[in-house]
C-alpha positions as CSV (number, residue, x, y, z in Angstrom):
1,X,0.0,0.0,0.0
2,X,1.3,3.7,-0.4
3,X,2.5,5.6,2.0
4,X,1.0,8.7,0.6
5,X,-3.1,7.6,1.3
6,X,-4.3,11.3,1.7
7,X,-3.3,13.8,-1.0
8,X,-4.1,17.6,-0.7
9,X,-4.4,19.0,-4.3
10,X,-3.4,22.8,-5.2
11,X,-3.2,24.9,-8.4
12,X,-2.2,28.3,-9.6
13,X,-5.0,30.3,-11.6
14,X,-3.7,29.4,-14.9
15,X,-6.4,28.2,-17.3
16,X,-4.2,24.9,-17.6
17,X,-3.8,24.4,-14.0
18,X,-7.7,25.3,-13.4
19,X,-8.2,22.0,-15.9
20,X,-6.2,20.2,-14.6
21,X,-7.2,20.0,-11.3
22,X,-10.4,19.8,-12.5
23,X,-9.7,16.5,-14.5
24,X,-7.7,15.0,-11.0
25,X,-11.2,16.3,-8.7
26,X,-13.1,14.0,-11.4
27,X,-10.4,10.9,-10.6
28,X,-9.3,10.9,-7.3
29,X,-10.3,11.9,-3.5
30,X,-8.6,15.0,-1.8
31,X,-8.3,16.1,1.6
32,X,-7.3,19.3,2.7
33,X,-3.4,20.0,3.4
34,X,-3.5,20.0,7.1
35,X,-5.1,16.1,7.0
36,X,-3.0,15.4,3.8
37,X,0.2,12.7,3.4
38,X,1.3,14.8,0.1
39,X,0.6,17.7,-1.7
40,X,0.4,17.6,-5.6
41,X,0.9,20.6,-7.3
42,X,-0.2,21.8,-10.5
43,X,1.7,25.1,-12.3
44,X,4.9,26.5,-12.7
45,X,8.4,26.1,-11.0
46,X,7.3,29.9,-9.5
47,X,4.0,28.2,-8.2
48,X,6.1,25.4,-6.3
49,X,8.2,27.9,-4.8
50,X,5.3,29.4,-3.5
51,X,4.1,26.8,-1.9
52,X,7.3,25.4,-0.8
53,X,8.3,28.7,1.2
54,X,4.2,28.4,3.0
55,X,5.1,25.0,3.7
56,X,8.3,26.5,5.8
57,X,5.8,28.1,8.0
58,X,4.1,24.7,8.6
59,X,5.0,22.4,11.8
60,X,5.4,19.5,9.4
61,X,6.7,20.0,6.2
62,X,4.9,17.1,3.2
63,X,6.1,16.3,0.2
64,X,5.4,18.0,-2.5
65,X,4.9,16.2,-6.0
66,X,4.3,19.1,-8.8
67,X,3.2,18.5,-11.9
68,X,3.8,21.3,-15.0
69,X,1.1,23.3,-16.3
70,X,3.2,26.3,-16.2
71,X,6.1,27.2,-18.4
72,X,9.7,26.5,-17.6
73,X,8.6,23.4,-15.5
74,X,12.4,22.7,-14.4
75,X,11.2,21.4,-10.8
76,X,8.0,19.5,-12.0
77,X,6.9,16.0,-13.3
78,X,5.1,16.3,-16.8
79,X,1.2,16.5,-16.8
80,X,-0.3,12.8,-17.0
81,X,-3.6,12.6,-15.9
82,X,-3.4,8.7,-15.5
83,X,-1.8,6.3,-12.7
84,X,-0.9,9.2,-10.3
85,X,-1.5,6.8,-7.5
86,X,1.2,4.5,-9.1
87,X,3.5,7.7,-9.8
88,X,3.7,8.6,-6.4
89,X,4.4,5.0,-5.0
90,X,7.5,5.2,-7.5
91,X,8.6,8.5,-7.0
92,X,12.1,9.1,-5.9
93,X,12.2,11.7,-3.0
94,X,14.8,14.6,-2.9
95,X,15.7,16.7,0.8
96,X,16.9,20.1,0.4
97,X,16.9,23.1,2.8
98,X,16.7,26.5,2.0
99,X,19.1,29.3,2.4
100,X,19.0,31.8,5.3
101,X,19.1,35.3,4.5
102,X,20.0,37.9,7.1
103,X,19.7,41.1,5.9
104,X,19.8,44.6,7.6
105,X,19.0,48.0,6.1
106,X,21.2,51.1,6.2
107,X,18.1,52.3,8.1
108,X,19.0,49.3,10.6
109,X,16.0,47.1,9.8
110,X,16.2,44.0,10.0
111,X,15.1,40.8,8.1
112,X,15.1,36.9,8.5
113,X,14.0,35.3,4.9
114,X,14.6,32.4,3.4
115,X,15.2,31.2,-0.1
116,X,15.0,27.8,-1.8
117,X,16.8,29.0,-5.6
118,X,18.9,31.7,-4.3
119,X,19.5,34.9,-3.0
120,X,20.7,37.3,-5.2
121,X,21.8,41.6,-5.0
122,X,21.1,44.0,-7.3
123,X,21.6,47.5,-8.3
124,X,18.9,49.7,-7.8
125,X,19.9,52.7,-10.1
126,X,22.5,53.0,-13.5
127,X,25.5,53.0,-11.0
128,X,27.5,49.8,-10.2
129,X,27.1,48.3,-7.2
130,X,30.6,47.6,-5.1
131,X,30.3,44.7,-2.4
132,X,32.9,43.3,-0.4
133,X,32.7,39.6,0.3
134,X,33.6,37.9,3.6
135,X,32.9,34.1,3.9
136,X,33.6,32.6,7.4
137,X,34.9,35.7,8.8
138,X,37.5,36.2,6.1
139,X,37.7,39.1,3.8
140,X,38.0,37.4,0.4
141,X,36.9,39.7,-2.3
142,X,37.5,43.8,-0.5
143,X,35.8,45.1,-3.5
144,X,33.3,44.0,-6.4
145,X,32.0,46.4,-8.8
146,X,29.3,44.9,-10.4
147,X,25.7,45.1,-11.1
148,X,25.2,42.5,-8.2
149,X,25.9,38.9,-7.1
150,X,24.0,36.0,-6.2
151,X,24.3,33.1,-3.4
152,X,22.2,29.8,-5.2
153,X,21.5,26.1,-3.7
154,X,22.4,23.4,-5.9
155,X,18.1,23.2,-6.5
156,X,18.8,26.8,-7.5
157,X,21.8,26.9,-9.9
158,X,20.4,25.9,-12.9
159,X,18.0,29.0,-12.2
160,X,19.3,32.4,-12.4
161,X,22.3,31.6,-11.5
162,X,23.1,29.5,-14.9
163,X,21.3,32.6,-16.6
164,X,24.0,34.4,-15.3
165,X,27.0,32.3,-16.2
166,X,27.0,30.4,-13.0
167,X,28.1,26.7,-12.4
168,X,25.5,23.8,-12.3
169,X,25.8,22.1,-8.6
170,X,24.8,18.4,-8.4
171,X,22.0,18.0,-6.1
172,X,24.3,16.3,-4.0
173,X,27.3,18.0,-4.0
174,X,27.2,20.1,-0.6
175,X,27.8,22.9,-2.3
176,X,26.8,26.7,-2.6
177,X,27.5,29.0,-6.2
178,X,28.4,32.2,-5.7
179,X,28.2,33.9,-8.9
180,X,28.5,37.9,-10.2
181,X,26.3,39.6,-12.2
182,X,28.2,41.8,-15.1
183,X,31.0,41.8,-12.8
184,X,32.8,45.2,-14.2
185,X,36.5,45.0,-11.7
186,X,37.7,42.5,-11.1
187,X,37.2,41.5,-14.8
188,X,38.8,37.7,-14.2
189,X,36.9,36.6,-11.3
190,X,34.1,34.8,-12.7
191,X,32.6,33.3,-8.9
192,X,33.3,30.6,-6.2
193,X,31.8,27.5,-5.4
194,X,31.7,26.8,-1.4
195,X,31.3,24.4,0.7
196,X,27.3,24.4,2.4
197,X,28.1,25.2,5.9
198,X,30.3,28.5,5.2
199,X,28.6,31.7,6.1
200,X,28.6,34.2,3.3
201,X,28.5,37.8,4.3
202,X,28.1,40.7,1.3
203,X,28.3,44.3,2.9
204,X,27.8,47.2,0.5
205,X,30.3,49.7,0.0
206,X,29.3,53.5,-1.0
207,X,25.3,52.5,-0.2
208,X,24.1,56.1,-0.3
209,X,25.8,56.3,-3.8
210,X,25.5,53.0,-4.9
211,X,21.8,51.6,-3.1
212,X,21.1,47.8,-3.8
213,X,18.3,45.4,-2.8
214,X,18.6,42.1,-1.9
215,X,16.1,39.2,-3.3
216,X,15.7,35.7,-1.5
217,X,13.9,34.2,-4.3
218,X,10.3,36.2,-5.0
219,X,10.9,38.8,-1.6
220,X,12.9,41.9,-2.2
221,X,14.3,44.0,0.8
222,X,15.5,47.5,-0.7
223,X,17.6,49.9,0.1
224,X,20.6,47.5,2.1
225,X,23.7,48.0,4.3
226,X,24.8,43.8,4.9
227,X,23.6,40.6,4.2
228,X,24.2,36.9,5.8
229,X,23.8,34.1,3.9
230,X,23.8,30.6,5.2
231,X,22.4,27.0,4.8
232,X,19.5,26.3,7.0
233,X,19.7,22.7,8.0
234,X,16.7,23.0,10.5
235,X,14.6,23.4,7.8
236,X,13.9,20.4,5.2
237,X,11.4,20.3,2.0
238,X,10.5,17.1,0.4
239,X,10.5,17.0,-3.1
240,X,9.2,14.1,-5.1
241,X,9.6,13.1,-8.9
242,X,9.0,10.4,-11.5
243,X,12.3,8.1,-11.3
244,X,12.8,9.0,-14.9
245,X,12.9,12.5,-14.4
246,X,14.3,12.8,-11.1
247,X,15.7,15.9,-10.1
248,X,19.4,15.5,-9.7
249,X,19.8,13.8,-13.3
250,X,18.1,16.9,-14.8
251,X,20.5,19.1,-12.5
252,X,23.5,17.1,-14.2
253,X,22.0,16.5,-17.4
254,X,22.0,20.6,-17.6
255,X,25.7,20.5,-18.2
256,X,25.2,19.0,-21.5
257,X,22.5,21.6,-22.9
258,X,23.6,23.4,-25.9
């Protein structure tokens, strides 16, 4: 018998999504989330984000089985109607935890946020941002001019990061990509790949000149003086896929895309 008896069923407000669901309601019995064993989720990578980051605000996280009837579709299974009782009692479960973002204003706000891709800086007007990077207490980089630089999970590299020349991480490889965006001085240094459990800090030099904003995935804190970014390993979302689409052989497979 499966271990996932009670599904909860969710959808974004795309005409395909609306169908779909509707097509599932017609098949199969759903519960609500809160009596559920899994959630299947119908939309976009961006909708599964979504609900992954309300799921951190849940006392037990499920796992999460998306299927695409959204775009990019990077983080779903493909839309099949059929079997999905079957599908799930295959499917090949992934862990990952989300970033930690620590972020405080040059107002002195302060913000805890998390981010399952990546967080990522940016400059808010035409001039160049300049960051210094610390990672474990350690001045490494005093000054990047840039236009930002991004922090991305291995879940996360193939994301923005790749769109911005960034390495591909296997799921599995305990690492973190640290990647600049149009990095303008220094010209040669393309990014870093770190181990998980260092702590990157990013403080912004010239901020009344040169304001940036800091994004952990969809949530955009403006106007910023320093900003933390760790692994959180007390946090872990649940992921599940079709064993012929699992997640890390599309993370590796990536590599290979011309």
């Amino acid at each position: 018998m499966s271990q996932y008896i009670k599904l909860a069923l969710v959808h974004s407000d795309t005409e395909a999504a609306i169908d779909a669901a509707a097509a599932l309601r017609g098949a199969y019995q759903f519960v609500d989330s809160a009596d559920a064993d899994a959630i299947i989720v119908l939309g976009g990578d961006g909708y599964l984000l979504q609900n992954l980051h309300d799921q951190l605000n849940n006392e037990i996280q499920l796992p999460v089985y998306g299927m695409n009837r959204g775009t990019v579709g990077f983080l779903m299974n493909a839309w099949h109607e059929d079997n999905l009782l079957e599908r799930l009692e295959r499917a090949k479960k992934f862990s990952i935890s989300p970033l930690k973002m620590l972020a405080e204003t040059v107002d002195g706000e302060k913000f805890e946020l998390p981010a399952i891709n990546e967080v990522s800086l940016l400059r808010e007007t035409r001039q160049s941002a300049k960051i210094q990077i610390d990672v474990n207490g350690r001045t490494v980089l005093p000054e990047l001019s840039c236009d930002g630089i991004l922090v991305a999970t291995p879940a996360g590299s193939t994301a923005y990061n790749l769109s911005a020349n960034g390495p591909i991480l296997p799921l599995d490889s305990g690492m973190l990509a640290l990647t600049p965006i149009s990095p303008f001085r220094p010209r040669r240094w393309t990014g870093a790949i770190l181990p998980e459990r260092y702590v990157i800090k990013l403080t912004i030099l010239e901020s009344a000149k040169r304001p940036v904003s800091a994004v952990a995935d969809q949530r955009e804190i403006r106007n910023i003086a320093t900003v933390s970014v760790e692994l959180d390993r007390k946090q872990v979302l649940n992921l599940l896929f079709d064993p012929e689409h699992a997640l890390d052989d599309r993370i590796a497979m990536e590599q290979f895309v011309v």
